[in-house]
C-alpha positions in Angstrom: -39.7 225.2 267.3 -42.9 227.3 266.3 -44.4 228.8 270.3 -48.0 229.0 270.1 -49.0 232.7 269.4 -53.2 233.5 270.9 -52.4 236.8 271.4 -55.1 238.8 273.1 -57.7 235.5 272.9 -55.1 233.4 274.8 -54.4 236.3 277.5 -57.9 236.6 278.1 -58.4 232.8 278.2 -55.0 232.3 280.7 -56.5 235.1 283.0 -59.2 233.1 284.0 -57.5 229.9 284.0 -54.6 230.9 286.5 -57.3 230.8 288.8 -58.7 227.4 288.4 -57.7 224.1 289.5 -56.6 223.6 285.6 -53.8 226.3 286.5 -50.2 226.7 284.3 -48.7 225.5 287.6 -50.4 222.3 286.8 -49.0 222.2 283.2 -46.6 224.3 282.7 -44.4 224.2 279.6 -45.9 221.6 276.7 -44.4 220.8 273.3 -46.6 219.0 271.1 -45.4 217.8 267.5 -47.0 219.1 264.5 -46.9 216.3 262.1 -46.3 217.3 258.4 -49.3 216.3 256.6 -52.9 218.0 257.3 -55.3 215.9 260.1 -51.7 215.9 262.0 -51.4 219.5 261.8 -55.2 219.8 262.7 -55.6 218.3 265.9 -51.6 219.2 267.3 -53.5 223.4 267.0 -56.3 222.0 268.3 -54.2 220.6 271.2 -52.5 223.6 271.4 -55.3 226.0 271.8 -57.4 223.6 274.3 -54.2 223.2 276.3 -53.0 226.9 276.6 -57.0 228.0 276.6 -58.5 225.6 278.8 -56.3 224.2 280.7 -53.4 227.1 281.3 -50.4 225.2 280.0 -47.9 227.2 277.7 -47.7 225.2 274.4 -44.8 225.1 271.9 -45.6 223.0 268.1 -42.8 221.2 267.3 -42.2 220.4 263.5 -42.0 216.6 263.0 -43.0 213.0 261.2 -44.0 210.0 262.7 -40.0 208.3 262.7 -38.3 211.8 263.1 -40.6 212.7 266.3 -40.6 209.5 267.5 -36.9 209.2 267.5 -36.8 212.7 269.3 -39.3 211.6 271.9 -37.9 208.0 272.9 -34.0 209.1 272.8 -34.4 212.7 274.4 -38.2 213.1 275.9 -38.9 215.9 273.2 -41.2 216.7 272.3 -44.1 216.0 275.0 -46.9 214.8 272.8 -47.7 213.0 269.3 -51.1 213.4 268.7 -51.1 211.9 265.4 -48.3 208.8 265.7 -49.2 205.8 262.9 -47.2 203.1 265.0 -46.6 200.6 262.6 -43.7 202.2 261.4 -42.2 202.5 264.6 -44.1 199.7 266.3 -41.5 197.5 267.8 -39.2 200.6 269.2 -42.7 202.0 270.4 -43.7 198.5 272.3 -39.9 198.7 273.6 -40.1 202.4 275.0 -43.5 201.7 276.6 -42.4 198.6 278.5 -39.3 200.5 279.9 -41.6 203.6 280.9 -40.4 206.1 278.5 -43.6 206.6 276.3 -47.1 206.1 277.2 -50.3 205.6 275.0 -53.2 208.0 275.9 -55.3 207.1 273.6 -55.5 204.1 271.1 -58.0 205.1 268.5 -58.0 209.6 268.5 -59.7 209.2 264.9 -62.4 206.6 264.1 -62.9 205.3 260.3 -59.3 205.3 259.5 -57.6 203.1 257.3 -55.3 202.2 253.9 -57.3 200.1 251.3 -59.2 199.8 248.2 -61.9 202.4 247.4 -64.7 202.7 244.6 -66.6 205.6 243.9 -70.1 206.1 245.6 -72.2 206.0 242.5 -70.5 202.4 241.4 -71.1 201.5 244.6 -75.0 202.3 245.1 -75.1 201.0 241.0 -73.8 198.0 242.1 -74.6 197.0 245.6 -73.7 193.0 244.7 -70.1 194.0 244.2 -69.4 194.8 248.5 -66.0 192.6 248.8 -62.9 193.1 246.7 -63.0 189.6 245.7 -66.3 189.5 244.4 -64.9 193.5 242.6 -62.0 191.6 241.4 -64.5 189.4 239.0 -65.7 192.5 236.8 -63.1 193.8 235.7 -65.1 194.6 232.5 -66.7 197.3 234.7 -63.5 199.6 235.0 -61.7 199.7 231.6 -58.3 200.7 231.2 -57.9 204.3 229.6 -55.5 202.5 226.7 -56.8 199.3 226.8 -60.7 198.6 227.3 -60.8 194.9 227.2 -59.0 195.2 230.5 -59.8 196.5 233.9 -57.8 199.7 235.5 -56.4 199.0 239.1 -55.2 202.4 240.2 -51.9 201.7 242.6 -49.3 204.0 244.1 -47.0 206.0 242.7 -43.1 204.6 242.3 -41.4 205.1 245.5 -44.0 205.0 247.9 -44.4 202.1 250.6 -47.5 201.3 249.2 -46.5 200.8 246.0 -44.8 197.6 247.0 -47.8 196.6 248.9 -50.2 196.8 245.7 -48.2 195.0 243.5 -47.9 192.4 245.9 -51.3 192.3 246.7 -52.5 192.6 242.7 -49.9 189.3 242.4 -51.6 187.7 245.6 -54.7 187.9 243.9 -54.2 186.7 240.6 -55.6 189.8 239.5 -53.0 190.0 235.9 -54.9 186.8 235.3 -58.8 188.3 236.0 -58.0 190.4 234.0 -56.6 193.7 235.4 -53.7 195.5 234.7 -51.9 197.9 237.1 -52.0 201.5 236.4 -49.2 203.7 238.2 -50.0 207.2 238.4 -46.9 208.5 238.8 -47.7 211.1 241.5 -49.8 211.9 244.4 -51.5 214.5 242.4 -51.9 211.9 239.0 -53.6 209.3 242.1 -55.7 212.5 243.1 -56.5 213.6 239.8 -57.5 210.0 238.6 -59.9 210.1 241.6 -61.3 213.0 240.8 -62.3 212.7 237.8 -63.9 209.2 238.1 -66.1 210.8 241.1 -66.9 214.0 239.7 -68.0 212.2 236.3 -70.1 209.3 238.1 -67.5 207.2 236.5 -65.9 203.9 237.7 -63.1 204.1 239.2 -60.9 201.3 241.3 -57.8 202.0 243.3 -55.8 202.2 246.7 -56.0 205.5 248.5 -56.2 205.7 252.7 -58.2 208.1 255.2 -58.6 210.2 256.8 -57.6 213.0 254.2 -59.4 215.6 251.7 -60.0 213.5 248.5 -62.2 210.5 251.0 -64.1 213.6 252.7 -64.7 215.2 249.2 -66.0 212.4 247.2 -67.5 210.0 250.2 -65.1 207.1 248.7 -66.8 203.9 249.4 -63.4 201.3 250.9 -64.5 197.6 250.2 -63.6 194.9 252.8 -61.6 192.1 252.2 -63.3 188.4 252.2 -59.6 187.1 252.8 -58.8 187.1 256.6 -55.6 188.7 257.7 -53.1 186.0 256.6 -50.4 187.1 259.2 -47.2 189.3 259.8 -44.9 186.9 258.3 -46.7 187.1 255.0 -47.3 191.0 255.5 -44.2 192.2 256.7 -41.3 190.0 254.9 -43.2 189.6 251.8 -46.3 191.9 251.0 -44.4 194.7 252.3 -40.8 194.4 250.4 -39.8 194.5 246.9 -41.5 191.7 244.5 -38.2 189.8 244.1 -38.0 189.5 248.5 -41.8 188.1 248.0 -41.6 185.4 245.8 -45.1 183.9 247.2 -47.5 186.8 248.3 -50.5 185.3 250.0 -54.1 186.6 249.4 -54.8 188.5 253.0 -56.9 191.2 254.3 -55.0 194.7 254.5 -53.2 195.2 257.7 -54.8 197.0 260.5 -53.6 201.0 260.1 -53.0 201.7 263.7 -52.8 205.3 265.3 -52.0 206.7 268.7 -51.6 209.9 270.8 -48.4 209.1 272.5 -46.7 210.9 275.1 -43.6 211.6 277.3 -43.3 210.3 281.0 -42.7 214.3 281.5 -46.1 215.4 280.4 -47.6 212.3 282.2 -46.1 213.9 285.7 -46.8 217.3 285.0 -49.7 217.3 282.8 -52.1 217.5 285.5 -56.0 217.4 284.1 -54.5 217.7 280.5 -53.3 214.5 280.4 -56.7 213.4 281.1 -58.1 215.4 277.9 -55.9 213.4 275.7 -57.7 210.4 277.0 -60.9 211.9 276.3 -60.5 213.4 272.8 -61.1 211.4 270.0 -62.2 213.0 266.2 -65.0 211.8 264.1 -63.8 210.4 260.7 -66.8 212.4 258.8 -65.7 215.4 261.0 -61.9 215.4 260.4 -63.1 214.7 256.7 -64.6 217.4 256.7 -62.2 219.8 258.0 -59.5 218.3 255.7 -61.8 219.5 252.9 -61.9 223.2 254.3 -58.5 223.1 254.6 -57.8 221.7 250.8 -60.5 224.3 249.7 -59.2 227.1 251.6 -55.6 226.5 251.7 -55.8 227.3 255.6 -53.1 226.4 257.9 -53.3 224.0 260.5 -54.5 226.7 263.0 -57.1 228.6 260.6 -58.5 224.8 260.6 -58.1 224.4 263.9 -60.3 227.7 264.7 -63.2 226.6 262.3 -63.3 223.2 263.9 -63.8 224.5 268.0 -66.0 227.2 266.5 -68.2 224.4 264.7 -68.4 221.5 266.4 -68.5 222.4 269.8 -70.8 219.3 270.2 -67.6 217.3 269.7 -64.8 218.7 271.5 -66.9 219.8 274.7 -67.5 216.2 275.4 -63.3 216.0 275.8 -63.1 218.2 278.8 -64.9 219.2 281.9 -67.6 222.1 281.4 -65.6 224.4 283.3 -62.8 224.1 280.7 -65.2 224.2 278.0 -66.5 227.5 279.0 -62.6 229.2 278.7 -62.5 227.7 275.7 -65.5 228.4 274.2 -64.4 232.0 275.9 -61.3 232.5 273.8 -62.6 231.8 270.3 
């Protein structure tokens, strides 16, 4: 466990707050998981600060993952709070723990524009305003040639290994792409996806491939994600085909990408001791240009989860002030 260190700004900020209604006697002792990858480690130190600032509470961050940390939290109440959980790893063990009273949901949607699909670069996309479905993409594949082979079209996928992987080779079967014209391109890393995007966007070049948000490379180059014209064709297609090896999904069917689902999930703990802060979790939800933006600043300046944290309450007070009551606000706004 890493406690949350404010030094000097947090004394300052507690002082005042011991005397409020928001009081450490209302909150007391918080752990709140720090996710391993960067908008998770963003908002658990914006948490934490808010928490131990505004509202009094004494905050520990808690290393985790989405399966690890949920694990933790449904079999031994620890740690207190997921800000960041993606449930559809752990969604039916999540609906389970919430129907026997174990975990609750504070918030459904804590980041708005998120999502896993299939992105073109802006300036194809304002060349070619026509092209605004995948489907109708999927017909030009002249339009994005492959590096080795121009008379066909470059589908950038995932990288061996990775869940999504299976899911774009599905999906690049589902839609007869092979026979459009395309051929699948893996890039054999998370920097060789990154780097591929990068230098499409920075050249005002083409460039077709799955990538998700939020994260640095969307906020960076303003990635333009095209919508489906298929409608979600249903779990059973997703989930025991799409999702598995090509040999488990003999007949992938042409579907809409599934719905990436995030949640701040807590403990029944927090929920009885939390006091007002459990009513700030409710309330705080991040702008996807915002948290874009921030995971920029921290790709650009290497800076921790808490340096980033810092920049955004100093920056976008506009945001976060509308999360809690004014008189919170003000010890916030106090300790930074």
């Amino acid at each position: 466990m890493k406690p949350r260190i404010l030094g000097a700004i947090s004394a300052i900020a507690l002082s005042t707050a011991f005397a409020s209604t928001a009081s450490a006697a209302d909150c007391g002792n918080v752990s709140i998981a720090e996710m391993n990858w960067a908008s998770a480690e963003l908002m658990a130190n914006v948490d934490a600060i808010i928490l131990e600032a505004g509202f009094g509470c004494n905050v520990t961050l808690v290393p985790g993952a989405t399966e690890t940390t949920f694990a933790s939290m449904s079999e031994r109440g620890q740690p207190d709070v997921a800000p960041e959980l993606w449930i559809n790893a752990v969604r039916v063990a999540l609906d389970n723990a919430k129907a026997e009273g174990s975990l609750h949901s504070l918030n459904d949607a804590p980041i708005t524009g998120l999502g896993e699909g299939w992105w073109v670069t802006p300036a194809f996309h304002a060349e070619h305003p026509e092209l605004d479905t995948v489907e109708k993409l999927l017909q030009r594949p002249d339009l994005f040639p492959h590096p080795e082979d121009p008379s066909v079209g470059a589908f950038h996928g995932c990288p061996a290994g990775w869940g999504c992987q299976l899911v774009n080779a599905n999906l690049f079967r589902a839609f007869e792409m092979e026979e459009l014209g395309w051929r699948l391109i893996d890039p054999g890393s998370a920097a060789g996806l990154d780097a591929s995007m990068a230098r499409a966007a920075e050249r005002d070049a083409p460039w077709f491939g799955y990538y998700w948000n939020p994260t640095a490379m969307i906020g960076r180059y303003n990635m333009v994600m095209l919508p489906f014209e298929a409608e979600w064709a249903g779990d059973d297609n997703w989930n025991n085909c799409i999702a598995l090896s090509e040999q488990d999904c003999l007949d992938p069917q042409p579907t809409s990408w599934t719905v990436s689902e995030v949640e701040t999930v807590v403990t029944t703990r927090f929920l009885e001791v939390g006091g007002p802060a459990a009513e700030y979790f409710e309330r705080r939800v991040f702008p996807g240009d915002a948290m874009n933006a921030m995971l920029v600043f921290m790709n650009e300046n290497q800076a921790t989860g808490e340096d980033a944290a810092f920049e955004f309450l100093m920056n976008h007070e506009d945001i976060w002030s509308e999360w809690v009551p004014a008189e919170v606000a003000d010890r916030v706004r106090a300790a930074l």
